[in-house]
C-alpha positions as CSV (number, residue, x, y, z in Angstrom):
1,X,-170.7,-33.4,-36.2
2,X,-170.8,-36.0,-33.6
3,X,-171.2,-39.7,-34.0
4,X,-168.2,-39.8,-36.6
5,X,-168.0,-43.1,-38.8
6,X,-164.5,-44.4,-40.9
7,X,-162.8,-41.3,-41.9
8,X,-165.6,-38.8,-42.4
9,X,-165.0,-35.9,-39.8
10,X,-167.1,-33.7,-41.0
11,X,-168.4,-33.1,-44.6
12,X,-165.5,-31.0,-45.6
13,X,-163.9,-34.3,-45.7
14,X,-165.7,-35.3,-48.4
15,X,-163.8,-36.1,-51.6
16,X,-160.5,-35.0,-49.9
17,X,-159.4,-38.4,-50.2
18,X,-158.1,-37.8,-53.7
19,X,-156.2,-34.5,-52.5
20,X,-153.5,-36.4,-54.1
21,X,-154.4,-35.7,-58.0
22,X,-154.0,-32.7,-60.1
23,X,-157.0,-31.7,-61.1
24,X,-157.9,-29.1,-64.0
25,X,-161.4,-28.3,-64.7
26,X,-164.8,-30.0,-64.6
27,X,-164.9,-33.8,-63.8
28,X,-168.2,-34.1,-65.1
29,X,-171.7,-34.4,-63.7
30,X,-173.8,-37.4,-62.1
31,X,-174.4,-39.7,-65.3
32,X,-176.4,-42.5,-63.4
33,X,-179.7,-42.4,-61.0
34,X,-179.1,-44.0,-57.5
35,X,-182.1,-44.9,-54.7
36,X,-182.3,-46.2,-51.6
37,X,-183.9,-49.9,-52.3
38,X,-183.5,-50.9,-48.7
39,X,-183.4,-48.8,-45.5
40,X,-183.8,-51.5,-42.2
41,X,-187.2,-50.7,-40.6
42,X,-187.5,-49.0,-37.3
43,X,-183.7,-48.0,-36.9
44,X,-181.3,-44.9,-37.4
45,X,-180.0,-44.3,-40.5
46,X,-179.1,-40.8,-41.7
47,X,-178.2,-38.9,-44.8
48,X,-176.8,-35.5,-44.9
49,X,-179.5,-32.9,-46.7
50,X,-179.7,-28.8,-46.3
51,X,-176.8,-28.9,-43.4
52,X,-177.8,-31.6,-41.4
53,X,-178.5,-35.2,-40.9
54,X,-181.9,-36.5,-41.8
55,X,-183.7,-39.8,-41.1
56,X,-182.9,-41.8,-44.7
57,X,-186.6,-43.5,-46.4
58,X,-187.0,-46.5,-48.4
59,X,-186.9,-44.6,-52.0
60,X,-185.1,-41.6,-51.8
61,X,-183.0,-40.7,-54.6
62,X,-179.6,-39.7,-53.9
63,X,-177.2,-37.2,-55.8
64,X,-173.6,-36.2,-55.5
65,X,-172.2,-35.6,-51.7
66,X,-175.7,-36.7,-50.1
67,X,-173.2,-38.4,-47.4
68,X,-175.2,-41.9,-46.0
69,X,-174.5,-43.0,-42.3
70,X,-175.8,-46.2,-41.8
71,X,-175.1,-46.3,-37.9
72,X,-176.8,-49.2,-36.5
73,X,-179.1,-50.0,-39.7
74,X,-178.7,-52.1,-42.7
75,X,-179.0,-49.9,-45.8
76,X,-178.9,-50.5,-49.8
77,X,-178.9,-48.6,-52.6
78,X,-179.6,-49.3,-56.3
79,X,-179.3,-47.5,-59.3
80,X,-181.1,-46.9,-62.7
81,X,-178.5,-49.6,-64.1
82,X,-178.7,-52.3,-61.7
83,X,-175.9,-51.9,-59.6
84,X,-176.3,-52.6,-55.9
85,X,-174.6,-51.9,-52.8
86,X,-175.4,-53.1,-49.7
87,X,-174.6,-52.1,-46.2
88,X,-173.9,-53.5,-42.8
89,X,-174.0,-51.2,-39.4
90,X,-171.2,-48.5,-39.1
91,X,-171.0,-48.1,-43.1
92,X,-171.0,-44.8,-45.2
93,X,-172.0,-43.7,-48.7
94,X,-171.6,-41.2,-50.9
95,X,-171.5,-40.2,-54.7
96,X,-168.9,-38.1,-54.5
97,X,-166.6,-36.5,-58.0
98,X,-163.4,-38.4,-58.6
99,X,-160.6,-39.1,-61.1
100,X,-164.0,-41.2,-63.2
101,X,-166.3,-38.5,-62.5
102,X,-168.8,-38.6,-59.8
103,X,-169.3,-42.6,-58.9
104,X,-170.0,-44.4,-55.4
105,X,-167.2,-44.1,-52.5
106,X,-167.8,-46.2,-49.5
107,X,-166.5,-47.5,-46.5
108,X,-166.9,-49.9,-43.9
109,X,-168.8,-53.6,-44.3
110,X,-170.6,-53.6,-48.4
111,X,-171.6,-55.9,-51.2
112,X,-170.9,-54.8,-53.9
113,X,-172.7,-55.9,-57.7
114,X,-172.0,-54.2,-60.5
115,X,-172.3,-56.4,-63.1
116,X,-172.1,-56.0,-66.9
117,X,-173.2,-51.9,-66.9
118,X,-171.3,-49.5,-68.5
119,X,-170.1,-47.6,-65.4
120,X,-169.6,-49.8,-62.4
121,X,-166.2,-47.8,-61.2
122,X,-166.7,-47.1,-57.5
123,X,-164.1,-46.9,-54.7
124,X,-163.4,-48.3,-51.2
125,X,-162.5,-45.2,-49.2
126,X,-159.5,-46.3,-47.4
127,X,-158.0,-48.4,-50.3
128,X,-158.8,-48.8,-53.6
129,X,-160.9,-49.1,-56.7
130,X,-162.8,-52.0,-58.2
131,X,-164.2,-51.8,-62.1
132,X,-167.4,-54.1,-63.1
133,X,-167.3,-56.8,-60.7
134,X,-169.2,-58.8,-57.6
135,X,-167.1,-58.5,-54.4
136,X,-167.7,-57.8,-50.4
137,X,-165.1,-55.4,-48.5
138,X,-165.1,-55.1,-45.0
139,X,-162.8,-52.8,-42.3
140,X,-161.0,-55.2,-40.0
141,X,-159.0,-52.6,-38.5
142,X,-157.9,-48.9,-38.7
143,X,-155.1,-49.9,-41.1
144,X,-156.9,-52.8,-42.7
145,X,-159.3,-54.2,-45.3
146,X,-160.0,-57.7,-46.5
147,X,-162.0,-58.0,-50.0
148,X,-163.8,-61.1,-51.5
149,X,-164.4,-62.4,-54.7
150,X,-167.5,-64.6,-55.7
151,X,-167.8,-66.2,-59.0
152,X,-165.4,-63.6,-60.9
153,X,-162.2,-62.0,-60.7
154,X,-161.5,-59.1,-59.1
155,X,-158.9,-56.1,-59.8
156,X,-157.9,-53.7,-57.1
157,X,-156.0,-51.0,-58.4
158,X,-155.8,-47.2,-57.6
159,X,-154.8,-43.7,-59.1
160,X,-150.8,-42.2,-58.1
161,X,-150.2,-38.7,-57.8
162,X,-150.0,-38.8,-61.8
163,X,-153.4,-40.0,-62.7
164,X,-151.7,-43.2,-63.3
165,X,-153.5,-46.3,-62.7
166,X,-152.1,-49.3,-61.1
167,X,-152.9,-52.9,-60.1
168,X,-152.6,-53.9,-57.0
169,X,-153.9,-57.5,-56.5
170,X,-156.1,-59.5,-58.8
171,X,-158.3,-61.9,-57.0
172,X,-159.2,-64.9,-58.9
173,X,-162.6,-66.3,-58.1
174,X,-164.1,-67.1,-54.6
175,X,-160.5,-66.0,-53.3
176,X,-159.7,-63.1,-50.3
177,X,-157.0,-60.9,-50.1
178,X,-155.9,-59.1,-46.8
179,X,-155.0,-55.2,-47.7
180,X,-153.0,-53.2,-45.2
181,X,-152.7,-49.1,-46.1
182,X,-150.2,-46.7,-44.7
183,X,-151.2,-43.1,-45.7
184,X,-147.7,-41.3,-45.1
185,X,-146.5,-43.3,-47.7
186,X,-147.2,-42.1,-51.7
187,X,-149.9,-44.0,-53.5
188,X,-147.3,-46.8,-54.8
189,X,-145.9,-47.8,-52.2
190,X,-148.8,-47.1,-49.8
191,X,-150.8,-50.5,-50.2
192,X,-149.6,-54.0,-49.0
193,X,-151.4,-57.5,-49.6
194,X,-151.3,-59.0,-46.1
195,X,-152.6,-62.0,-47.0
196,X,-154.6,-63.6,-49.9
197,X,-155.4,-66.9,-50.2
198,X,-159.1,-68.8,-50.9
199,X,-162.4,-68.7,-49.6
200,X,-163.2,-71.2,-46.9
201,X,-167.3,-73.0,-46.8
202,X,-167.2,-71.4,-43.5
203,X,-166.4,-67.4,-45.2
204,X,-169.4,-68.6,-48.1
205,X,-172.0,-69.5,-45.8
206,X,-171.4,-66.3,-43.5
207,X,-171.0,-63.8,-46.6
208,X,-174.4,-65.0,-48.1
209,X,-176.2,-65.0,-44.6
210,X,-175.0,-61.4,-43.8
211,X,-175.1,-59.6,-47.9
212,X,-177.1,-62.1,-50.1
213,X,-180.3,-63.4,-48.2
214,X,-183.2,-62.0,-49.3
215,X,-184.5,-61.9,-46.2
216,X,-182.0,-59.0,-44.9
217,X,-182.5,-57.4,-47.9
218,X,-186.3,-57.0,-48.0
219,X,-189.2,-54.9,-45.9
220,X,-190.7,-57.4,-43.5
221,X,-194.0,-56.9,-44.6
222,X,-193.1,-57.2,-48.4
223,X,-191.4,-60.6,-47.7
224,X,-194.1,-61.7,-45.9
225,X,-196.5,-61.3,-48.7
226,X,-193.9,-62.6,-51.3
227,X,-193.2,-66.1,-48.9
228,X,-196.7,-66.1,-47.6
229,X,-195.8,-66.6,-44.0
230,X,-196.6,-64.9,-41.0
């Protein structure tokens, strides 16, 4: 596979990231519906289908390991209970079958909304979890991620070789932490805040411009309509 993104070298790398747990059984089946709500016009986004990347359309319905390569596009997907996720360039997606059953595992620049629903579990892929919340996550390096509340706290917290959870950090709103990750360490001791303090007006303004403006968010022609302009 060429063009390789994050951590995904091929797709027998997917869900080998929880290698870790002892597993015993079935983890369950897909319990929620998830679509593609936003696919950027004209550029190269690609989801794996039938043993090979395809071009990804506005309205597909994605199931479990139906791995999403963003590339150069700015993708989001949406499902049956409101949650959203939304994508920058040089992202991936996937609904892949964890320690909660089969939920969304990502990786590189999102927004992630999950609200009030009853699932809303989905995982960074090089760090950690996050439960029912409103947060961005973004790769700053090949050992590093920084997360971002907004109006609610956020809990980071992951699974040890047990099945035991843990917290990690606890954001309290409109705060960022820096998380560093060593992966030859075990899961305790593998994950190191690197920094967290608050949001600046400066990290606001450029978070809603690049995740929340409905205008990045929405088919040209659709806003267009909507805004009457053009």
């Amino acid at each position: 596979m060429s063009n390789i993104i994050g951590f995904y070298g091929s797709v027998k790398d997917i869900g080998n990231h929880e290698k870790h747990l002892r597993r015993v059984g079935d983890f369950g089946g897909l319990e929620n519906t998830y679509r593609i709500s936003y696919v950027e016009e004209n550029q190269d986004a690609v989801i794996w289908d039938k043993d090979e990347f395809t071009p990804l359309k506005n309205g597909m319905l994605i199931g479990e390991n139906a791995l999403i390569k963003t590339n150069n596009s700015r993708v989001s997907v949406e499902s049956l209970n409101n949650e959203i996720y939304r994508m920058l360039p040089n992202s991936e997606f996937c609904l892949e079958r964890t320690i909660r059953g089969v939920v969304p595992v990502y990786y590189g620049n999102i927004y992630v909304s999950t609200g009030d629903t009853i699932y809303g579990y989905s995982k960074y892929r090089t760090s950690c979890w996050t439960g029912k919340t409103h947060c961005t996550i973004e790769s700053i390096s090949n050992n590093s991620d920084v997360y971002y509340s907004y109006m609610e706290p956020v809990e980071i917290h992951e699974y040890d070789e047990c099945g035991k959870a843990f917290v990690i950090v606890t954001l309290e709103p409109f705060q960022k932490c820096v998380l560093q990750y060593d992966f030859s360490k075990e899961m305790r001791e593998r994950y190191t805040v690197a920094e967290k303090k608050d949001i600046s007006s400066e990290d606001i303004c450029e978070l809603y411009q690049k995740y929340l403006a409905p205008v990045n968010w929405t088919q040209l022609t659709e806003y267009r309509k909507k805004e009457n302009v053009g």
